[in-house]
GUBA-819258 format. One record per atom (N, C-alpha, C): x, y, z. Coordinates in steps of 0.02 Angstrom, whole numbers, plus 50000, padded with zeros to 5 digits. Example, Ala and Ser with C-alpha at 12.3 -4.5 7.8 and 13.67 -1.06 7.14 Angstrom:
REM residues 2
506604971650390
506154977550390
506604983550390
506424988850354
506844994750357
506455000250394
REM end
This chain:
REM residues 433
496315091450209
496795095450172
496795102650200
497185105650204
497655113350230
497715116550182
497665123050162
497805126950116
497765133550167
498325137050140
498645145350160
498225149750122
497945154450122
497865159450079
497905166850124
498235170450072
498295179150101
497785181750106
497715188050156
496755190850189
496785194650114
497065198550086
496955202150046
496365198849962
496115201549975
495435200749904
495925198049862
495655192649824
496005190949768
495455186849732
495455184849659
495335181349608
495385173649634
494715170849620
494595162149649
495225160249595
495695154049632
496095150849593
495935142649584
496305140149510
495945132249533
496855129249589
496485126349628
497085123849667
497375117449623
496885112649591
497165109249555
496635107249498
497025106849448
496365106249399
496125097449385
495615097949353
495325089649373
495775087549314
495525080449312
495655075649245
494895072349231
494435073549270
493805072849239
493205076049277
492795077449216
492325081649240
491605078849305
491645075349295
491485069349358
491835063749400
491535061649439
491885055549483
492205049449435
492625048649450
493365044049427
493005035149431
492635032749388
492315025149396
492765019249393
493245019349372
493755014849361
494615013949322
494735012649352
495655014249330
495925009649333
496735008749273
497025001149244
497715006049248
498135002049270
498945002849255
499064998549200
499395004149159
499734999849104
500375000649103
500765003149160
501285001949161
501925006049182
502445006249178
502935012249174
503465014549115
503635019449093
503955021349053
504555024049095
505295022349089
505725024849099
506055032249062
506045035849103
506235040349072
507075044649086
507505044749066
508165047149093
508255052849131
508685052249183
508295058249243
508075059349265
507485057049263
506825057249283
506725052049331
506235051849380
506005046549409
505445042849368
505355036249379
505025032349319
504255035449307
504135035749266
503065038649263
502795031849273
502305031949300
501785026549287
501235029149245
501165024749204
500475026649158
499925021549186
499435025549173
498495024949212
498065026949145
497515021249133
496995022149108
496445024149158
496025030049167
495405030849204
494925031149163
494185031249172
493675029149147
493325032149200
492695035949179
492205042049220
491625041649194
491305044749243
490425045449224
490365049949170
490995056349155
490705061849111
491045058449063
490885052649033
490875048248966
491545047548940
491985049748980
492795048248939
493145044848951
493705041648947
494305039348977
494705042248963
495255043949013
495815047249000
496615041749016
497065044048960
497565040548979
498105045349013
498605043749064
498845051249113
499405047449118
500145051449114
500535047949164
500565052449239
500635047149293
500695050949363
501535049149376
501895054649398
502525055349425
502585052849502
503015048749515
503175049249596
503615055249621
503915056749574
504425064349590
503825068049602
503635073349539
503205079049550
502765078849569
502405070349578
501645070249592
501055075549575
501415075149501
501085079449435
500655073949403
499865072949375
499685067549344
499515072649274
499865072649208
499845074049150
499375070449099
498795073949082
498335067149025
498765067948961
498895060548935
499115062448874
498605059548820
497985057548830
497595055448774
496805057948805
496455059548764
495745058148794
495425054448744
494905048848781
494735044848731
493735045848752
493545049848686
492825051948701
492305049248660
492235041148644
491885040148600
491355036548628
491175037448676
490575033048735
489935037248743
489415036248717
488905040348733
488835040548806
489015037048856
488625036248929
489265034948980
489095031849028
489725033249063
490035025849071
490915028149064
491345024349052
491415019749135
490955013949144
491255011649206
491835004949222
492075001649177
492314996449169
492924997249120
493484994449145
494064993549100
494504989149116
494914985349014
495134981349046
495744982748989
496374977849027
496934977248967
497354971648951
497384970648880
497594965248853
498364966248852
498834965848884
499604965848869
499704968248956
500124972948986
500594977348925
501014972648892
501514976648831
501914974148813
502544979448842
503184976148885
503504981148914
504074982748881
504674986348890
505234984348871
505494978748892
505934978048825
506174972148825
505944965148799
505394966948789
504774959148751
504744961848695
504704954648667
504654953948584
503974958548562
503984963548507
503274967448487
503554973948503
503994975948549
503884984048551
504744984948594
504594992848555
505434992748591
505524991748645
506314997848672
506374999048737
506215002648785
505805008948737
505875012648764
504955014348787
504405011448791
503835014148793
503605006248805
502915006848789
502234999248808
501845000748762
501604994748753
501054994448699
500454987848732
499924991848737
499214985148753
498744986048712
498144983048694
497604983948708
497044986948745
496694991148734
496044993448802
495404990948792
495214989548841
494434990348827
494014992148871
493584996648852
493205000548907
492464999848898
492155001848938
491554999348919
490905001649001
490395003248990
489855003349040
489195005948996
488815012049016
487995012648991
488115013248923
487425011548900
487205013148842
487605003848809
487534999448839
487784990648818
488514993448754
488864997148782
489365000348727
489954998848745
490384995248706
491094992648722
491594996048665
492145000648685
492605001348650
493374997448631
493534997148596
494424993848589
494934996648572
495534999148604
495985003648575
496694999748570
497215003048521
497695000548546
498255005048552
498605004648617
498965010748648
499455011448644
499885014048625
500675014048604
500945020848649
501235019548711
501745024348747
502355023548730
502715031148728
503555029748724
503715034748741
504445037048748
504675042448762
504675048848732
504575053648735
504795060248702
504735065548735
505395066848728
505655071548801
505585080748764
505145080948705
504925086748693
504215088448726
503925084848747
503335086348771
503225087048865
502855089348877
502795090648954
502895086248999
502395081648987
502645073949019
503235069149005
503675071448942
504185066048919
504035058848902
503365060948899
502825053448871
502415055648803
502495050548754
501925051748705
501485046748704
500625046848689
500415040948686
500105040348620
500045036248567
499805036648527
498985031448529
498375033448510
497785030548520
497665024848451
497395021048439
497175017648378
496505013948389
496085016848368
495175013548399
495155008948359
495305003348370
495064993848334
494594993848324
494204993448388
493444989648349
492894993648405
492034993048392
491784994648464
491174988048454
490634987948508
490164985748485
489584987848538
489124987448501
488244988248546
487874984748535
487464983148604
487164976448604
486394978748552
486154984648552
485694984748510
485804984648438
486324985848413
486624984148343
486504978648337
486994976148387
486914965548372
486214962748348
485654965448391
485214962348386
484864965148318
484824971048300
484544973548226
484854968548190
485464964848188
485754960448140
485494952748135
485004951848186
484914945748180
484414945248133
484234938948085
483814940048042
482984935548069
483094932148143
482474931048197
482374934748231
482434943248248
482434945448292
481844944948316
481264946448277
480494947148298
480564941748345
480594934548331
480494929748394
480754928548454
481224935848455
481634936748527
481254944148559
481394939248615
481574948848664
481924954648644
481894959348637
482344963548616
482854965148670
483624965448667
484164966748690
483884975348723
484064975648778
483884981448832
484534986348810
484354991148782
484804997348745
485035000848803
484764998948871
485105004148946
485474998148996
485594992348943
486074988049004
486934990249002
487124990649037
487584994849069
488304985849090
488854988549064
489244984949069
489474986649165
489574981149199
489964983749256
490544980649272
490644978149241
491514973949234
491894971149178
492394972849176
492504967349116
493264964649138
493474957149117
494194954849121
494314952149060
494854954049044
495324950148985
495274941648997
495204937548946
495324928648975
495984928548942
496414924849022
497174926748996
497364919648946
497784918048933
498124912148889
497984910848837
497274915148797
496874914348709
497374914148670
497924917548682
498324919148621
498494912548572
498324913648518
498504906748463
498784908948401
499394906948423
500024910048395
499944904848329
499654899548314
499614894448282
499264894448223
498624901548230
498304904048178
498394910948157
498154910948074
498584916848048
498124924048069
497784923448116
497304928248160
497214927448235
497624929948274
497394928148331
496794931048369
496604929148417
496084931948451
496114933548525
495834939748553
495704940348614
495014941248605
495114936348701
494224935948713
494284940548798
493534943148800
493384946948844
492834946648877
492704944948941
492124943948991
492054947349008
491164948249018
490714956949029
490384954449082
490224958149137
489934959649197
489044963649174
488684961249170
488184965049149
487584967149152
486974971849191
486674973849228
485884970249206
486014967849139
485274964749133
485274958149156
485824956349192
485744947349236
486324943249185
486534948049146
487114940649088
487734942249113
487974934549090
488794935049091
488854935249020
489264938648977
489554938848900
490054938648905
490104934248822
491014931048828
491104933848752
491484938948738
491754944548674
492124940948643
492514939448581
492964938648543
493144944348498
493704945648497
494014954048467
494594949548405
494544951148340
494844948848288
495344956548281
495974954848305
495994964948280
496444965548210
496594959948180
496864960648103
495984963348076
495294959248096
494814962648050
494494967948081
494884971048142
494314975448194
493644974448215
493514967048227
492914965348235
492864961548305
492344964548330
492194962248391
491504959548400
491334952648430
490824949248427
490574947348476
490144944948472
489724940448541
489794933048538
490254931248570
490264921948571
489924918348601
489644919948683
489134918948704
488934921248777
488414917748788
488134921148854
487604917648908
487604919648977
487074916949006
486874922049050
486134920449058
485934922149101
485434919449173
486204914649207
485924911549291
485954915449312
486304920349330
486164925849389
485394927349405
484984927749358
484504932449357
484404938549388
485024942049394
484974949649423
485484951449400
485634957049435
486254962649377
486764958749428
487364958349366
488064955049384
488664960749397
488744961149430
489284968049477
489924967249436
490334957849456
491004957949450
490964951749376
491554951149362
492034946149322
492734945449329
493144939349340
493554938049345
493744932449303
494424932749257
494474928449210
495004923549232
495254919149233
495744914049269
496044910149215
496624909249216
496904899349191
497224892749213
497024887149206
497134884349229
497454878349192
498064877349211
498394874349146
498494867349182
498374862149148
498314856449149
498974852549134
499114845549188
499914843449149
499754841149078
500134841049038
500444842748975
500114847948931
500094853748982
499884860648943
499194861348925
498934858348931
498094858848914
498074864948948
497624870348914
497194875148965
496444874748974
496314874449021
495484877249027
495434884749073
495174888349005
494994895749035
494314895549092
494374897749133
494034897849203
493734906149210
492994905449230
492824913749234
492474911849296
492394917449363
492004918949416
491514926349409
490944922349398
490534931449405
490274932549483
489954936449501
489854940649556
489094945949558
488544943649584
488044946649576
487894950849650
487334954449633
486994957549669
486724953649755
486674947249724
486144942249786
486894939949824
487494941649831
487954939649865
488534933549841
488044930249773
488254925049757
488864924749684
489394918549703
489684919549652
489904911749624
489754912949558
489734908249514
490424907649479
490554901249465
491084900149431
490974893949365
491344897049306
491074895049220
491804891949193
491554884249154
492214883449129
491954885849057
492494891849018
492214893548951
492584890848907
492784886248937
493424883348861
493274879448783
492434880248807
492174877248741
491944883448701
491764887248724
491454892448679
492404896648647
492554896048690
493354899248668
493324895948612
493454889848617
493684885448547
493264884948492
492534886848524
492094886248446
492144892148407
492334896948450
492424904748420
493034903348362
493654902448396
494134901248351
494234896948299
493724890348301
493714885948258
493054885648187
492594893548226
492094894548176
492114899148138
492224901748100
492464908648069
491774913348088
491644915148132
491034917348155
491174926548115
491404925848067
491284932448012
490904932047976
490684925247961
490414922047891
489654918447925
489854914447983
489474911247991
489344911248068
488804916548105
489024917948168
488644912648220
488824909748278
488574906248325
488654908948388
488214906548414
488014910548500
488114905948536
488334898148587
488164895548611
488064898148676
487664893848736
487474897948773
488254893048822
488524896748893
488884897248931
488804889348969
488274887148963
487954881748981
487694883449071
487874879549099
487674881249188
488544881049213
488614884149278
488914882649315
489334876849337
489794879249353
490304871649395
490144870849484
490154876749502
490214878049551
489544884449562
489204885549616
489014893749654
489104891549739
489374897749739
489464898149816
489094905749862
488814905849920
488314910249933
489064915649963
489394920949937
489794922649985
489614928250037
488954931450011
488964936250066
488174937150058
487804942450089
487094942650125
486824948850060
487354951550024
487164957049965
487484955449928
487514961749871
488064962849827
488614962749817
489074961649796
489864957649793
490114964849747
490564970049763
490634975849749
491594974749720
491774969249752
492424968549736
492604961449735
493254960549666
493234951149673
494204949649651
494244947249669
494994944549641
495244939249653
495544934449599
495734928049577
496604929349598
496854921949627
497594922449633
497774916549636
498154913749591
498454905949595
498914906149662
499114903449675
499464900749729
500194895749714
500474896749749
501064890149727
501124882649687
500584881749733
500504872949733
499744874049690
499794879049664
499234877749583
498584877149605
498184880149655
497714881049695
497554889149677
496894891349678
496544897749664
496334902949744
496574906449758
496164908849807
495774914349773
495104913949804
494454920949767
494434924349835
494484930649825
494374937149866
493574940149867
493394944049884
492774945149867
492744949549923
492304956249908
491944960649963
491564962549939
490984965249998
490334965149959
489884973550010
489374976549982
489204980149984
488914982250078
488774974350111
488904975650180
489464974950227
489884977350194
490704978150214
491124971550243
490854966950202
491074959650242
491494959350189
492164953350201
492414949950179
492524942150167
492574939350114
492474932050114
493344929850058
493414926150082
494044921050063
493934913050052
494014911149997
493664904149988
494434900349929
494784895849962
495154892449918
494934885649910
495154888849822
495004881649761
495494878249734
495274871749732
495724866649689
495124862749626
495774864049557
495364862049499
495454855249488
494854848449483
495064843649488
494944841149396
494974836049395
494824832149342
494414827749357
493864828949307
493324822149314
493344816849292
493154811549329
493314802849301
492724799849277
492784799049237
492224793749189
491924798849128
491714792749078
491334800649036
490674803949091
490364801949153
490044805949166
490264811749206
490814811949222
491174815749232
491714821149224
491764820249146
492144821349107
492234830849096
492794832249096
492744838549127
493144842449183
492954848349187
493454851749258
492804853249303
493044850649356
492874850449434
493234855749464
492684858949522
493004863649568
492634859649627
493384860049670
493214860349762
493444864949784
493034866249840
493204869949897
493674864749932
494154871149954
494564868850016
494564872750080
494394876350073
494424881050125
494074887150104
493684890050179
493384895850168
493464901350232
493224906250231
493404910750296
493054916650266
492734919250316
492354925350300
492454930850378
492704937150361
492804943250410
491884946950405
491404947250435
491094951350463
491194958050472
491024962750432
491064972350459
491624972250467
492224968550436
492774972850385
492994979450399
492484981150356
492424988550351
491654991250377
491794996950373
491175001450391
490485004050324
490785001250283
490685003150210
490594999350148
490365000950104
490724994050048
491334993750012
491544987650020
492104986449996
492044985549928
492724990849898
492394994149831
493044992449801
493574988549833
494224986149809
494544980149847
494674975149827
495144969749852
495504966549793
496174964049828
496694962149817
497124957549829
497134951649828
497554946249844
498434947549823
498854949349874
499494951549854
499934944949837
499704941149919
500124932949915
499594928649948
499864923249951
499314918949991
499064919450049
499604923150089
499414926050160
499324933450162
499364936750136
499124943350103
498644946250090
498084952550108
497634952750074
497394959250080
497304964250040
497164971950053
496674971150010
496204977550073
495494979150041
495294987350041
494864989550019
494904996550021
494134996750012
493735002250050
493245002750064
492835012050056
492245012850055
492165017450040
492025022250124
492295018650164
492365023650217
493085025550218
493235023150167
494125028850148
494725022750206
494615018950197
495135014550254
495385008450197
496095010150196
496245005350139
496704999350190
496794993150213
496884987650256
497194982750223
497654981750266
498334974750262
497984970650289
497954963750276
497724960050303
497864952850299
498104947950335
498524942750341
498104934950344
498054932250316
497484924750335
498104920650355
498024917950413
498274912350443
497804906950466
498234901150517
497494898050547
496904900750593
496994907250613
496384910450650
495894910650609
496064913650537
495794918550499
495994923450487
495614927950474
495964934750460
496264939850493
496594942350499
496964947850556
497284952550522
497014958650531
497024963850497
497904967150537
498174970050491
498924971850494
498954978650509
498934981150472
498854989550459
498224993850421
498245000250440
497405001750420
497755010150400
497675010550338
497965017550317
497145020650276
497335027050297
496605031150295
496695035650211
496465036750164
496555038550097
496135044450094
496265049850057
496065056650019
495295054349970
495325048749956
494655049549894
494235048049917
493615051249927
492825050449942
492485045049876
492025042549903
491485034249871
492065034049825
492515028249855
493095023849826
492635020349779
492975020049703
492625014249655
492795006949631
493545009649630
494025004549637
494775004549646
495255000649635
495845000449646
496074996349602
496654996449599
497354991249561
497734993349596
498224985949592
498734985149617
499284980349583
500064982949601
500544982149546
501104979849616
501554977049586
502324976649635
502994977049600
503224980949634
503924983349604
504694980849658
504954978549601
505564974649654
506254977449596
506564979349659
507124982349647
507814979549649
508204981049646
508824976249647
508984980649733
509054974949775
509364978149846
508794983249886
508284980149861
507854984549886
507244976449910
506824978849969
506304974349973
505804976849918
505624970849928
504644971649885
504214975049875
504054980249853
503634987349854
503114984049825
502444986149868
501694985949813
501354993149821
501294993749761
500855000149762
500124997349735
499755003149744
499115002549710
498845010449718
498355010849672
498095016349659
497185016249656
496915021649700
496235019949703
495755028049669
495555025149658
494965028749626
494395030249644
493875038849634
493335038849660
493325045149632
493045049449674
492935057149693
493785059649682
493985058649636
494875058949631
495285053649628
495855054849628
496425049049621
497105048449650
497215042549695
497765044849763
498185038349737
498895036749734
499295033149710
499675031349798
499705026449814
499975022349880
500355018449855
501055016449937
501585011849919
501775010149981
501905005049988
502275003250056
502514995650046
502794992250098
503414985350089
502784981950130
502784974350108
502424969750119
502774965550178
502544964750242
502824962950308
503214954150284
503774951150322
503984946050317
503614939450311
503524934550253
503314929150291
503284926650339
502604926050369
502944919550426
503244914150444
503464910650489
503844906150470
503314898850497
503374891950445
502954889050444
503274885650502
502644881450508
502444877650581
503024872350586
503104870050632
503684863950660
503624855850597
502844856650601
502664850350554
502744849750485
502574857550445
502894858650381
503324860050377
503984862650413
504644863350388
505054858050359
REM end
C-alpha cells in the first residue's frame, strides 16, 4: 500500500479506522440488501479475538464497510460462525426489502451464542441499512455439566475448550411440529464432535450428542444432506482433525431422537456412535474443508491442511443391503491430492463447481483451480491485502445478461472483498457427448 503525505509537521491521522480491535477470526455473508440508487450492500457477520462480532454492511460503490450491530456477549474470543437462513426478499417470513437469519457464534471459554438478525432498509441512517439484534439462546459447556445430577462420576467438562467450527445441519426444518428445531455441529478442541439442538419458540439450546474418535482437537465441521428417493433424508456430517484425518458421521438418529424426545423435560445424550467412513487426507492438520453435491447426486470434500497441501476425494452415498447392513454407506470414488499448493496453510477452500476449486492460503495467494483427468491445474493465482488469512466465504451472483460472478471475501489481519467470472466449461470428451 502507497500513501501521499505533505513534509509539513502535522497531527498522526487514522487512515482507516478498524472494525475490530484484533485480528478478524472468521466471517459469514448473510447476504444483500438492495438499496435504491445505490449499488447493492452486502452484509457480513465477522467474529474476532477481541471477543465480539460485528455485523457491517460493505459497499461495492464506496468500498465503505459500516458496522451496524456489535454483538459483545462472549467472554473469550469469537472464532467460529454459523447461519441458519438467510431469509431473502421475496421468501415467505420476511419482506422485500431486508433478510432475516439466525447466528451462531461461538469459540473460547466452550461458549456458544444465538441471535436472530433482522436487516432492512432505512435510508435515514449512514449505511441505508438497519439491523436489528435478538439474543435467543446461549450455552456453556461448564453449565451443562453443573446440571447433571451424576456429575461426581464423570470427568469434569474442560471450561478452556474452545469451539473451532461450527455448521448449520441443513434440511432439520419440521414444519410438521408445532416447534421446530435447528441443529448445529461444533468443531471442538478437547477431541469432540457436538451435535446442538436450538428450540427458539423456548430459547433453549442443548446438547444432543457427542463423540469423541478424534482423540485430538477437531479444527473443521461440515454439515451435508443427502436425500434419498422418496424424500427420505439422512443428515451427513464430516469433521476434520489435527492428525490430517477426516471422518465422516451419519447423525440422523440423534436428529430424530432430539425431536421425538422432549429433551426439556427429559434430557438424553446419545453418543454419535463410530464413523461410516475415515480417510487419512493429509500428513497434519486440516485448516480448511468444504462439502459440494454435484449433479448426478455425488459429494465432492475439499480439504487443506496446515502443510499447504491439497486433497479432493469424491463420494457416493450408497444404501446398505441386508439388516447387517442396514443403513448409509459411503464410497470413495475418486481421490487426488496437490502437494505444496501453497507455500502456507491453507486457511480457506471452496468448491465453486465440480471442476472448480479456489483456495486461499496464508502466504496471501488466493488460486483458481480446475480438476480434470490430470488432476489439478491451477488457473489463476491472485495475490490479497490480508496478512495470517483465517478464512473465507464465498457467494455467486448472476445477473440477467451478464456471466456468472463469484465473489468471496477473506478474512485475517483485516478484510478484502474479491470478484471475478468463472472460466468456460470444458467441453466433454468424444465418448460422453
Amino acid at each position: 500500500m502507497l500513501y501521499r503525505c505533505e513534509a509539513e509537521p502535522r497531527e498522526q491521522q487514522v487512515l482507516l479506522a478498524s472494525l475490530h480491535g484484533r485480528e478478524i477470526a472468521c466471517v459469514r455473508r448473510l447476504g444483500a440488501v438492495e438499496v435504491p440508487g445505490r449499488a447493492a450492500l452486502n452484509i457480513f457477520v465477522t467474529g474476532s479475538e477481541d471477543t465480539t462480532a460485528c455485523v457491517l454492511a460493505l459497499s461495492e460503490g464506496s468500498r465503505a464497510a459500516v458496522p451496524l450491530a456489535r454483538l459483545s456477549d462472549h467472554i473469550s474470543s469469537v472464532r467460529a460462525l454459523a447461519l441458519a437462513g438467510p431469509v431473502g426478499p421475496g421468501d415467505e417470513g420476511f419482506g422485500d426489502e431486508g433478510l432475516s437469519a439466525l447466528l451462531f457464534s461461538a469459540g473460547g471459554r466452550a461458549q456458544i451464542e444465538c441471535y436472530r438478525l433482522l436487516c432492512s432498509r432505512d435510508p435515514a441512517s449512514e449505511s441505508a441499512v438497519a439491523c436489528q439484534v435478538i439474543h435467543v439462546a446461549s450455552h456453556r459447556l461448564d453449565e451443562h455439566w453443573e446440571r447433571k445430577k451424576n456429575r461426581h462420576k464423570l470427568v469434569k467438562m474442560d471450561p478452556e475448550t474452545r469451539y473451532m467450527s461450527l455448521s448449520v445441519v441443513p434440511g432439520t426444518s419440521t414444519e410438521q411440529l408445532a416447534m421446530p428445531w435447528k441443529f448445529l455441529a461444533a468443531a471442538c478442541s478437547d477431541g469432540s464432535v457436538r451435535v446442538f439442538g436450538l428450540l427458539e419458540a423456548t430459547q433453549k439450546l442443548v446438547l444432543v450428542a457427542e463423540s469423541f474418535h478424534h482423540q485430538r482437537c477437531v479444527l473443521k465441521v461440515e454439515a451435508f444432506l443427502h436425500m434419498r428417493a422418496g424424500g427420505e433424508r439422512r443428515h451427513l456430517l464430516c469433521s476434520a482433525a489435527t492428525d490430517g484425518s477426516i471422518a465422516f458421521w451419519d447423525i440422523t438418529g440423534p436428529i430424530a431422537d432430539a425431536v421425538s424426545v422432549a429433551l426439556l423435560t427429559k434430557p438424553v445424550f446419545p453418543a454419535l456412535g463410530t464413523p461410516l467412513l475415515t480417510i487419512m487426507a493429509h500428513s497434519c492438520g486440516v485448516n480448511s474443508l468444504h462439502v459440494h453435491e454435484t449433479p448426478e447426486g455425488q459429494y465432492l470434500v475439499a480439504s487443506g491442511s496446515d502443510d499447504g497441501s491439497i486433497h479432493l476425494c469424491l463420494l457416493e452415498v450408497a444404501l446398505g443391503r441386508g439388516e447387517a447392513m442396514a443403513g448409509t454407506c459411503l464410497r470413495v470414488l475418486e481421490r487426488v491430492a496437490r502437494p505444496c499448493a501453497h507455500a502456507a496453510h491453507v486457511t480457506g477452500i471452496r468448491v465453486l463447481r465440480p471442476d472448480l476449486l479456489l483456495s486461499a492460503s496464508v502466504d496471501q495467494r488466493l488460486t483458481l483451480w480446475r480438476w480434470g483427468p490430470d488432476g489439478l491445474d491451477a488457473l489463476s493465482t491472485t495475490f490479497f491485502h490480508v496478512p495470517d488469512l483465517a478464512e473465507l466465504d464465498c457467494w455467486e451472483v448472476a445477473e440477467a445478461g451478464r456471466e456468472l460472478q463469484y465473489y468471496c471475501v477473506l478474512c485475517g489481519q483485516g478484510l478484502e472483498m474479491l470478484h471475478g467470472t468463472a472460466p468456460p466449461k470444458p467441453p466433454l470428451p468424444e465418448a460422453h457427448q
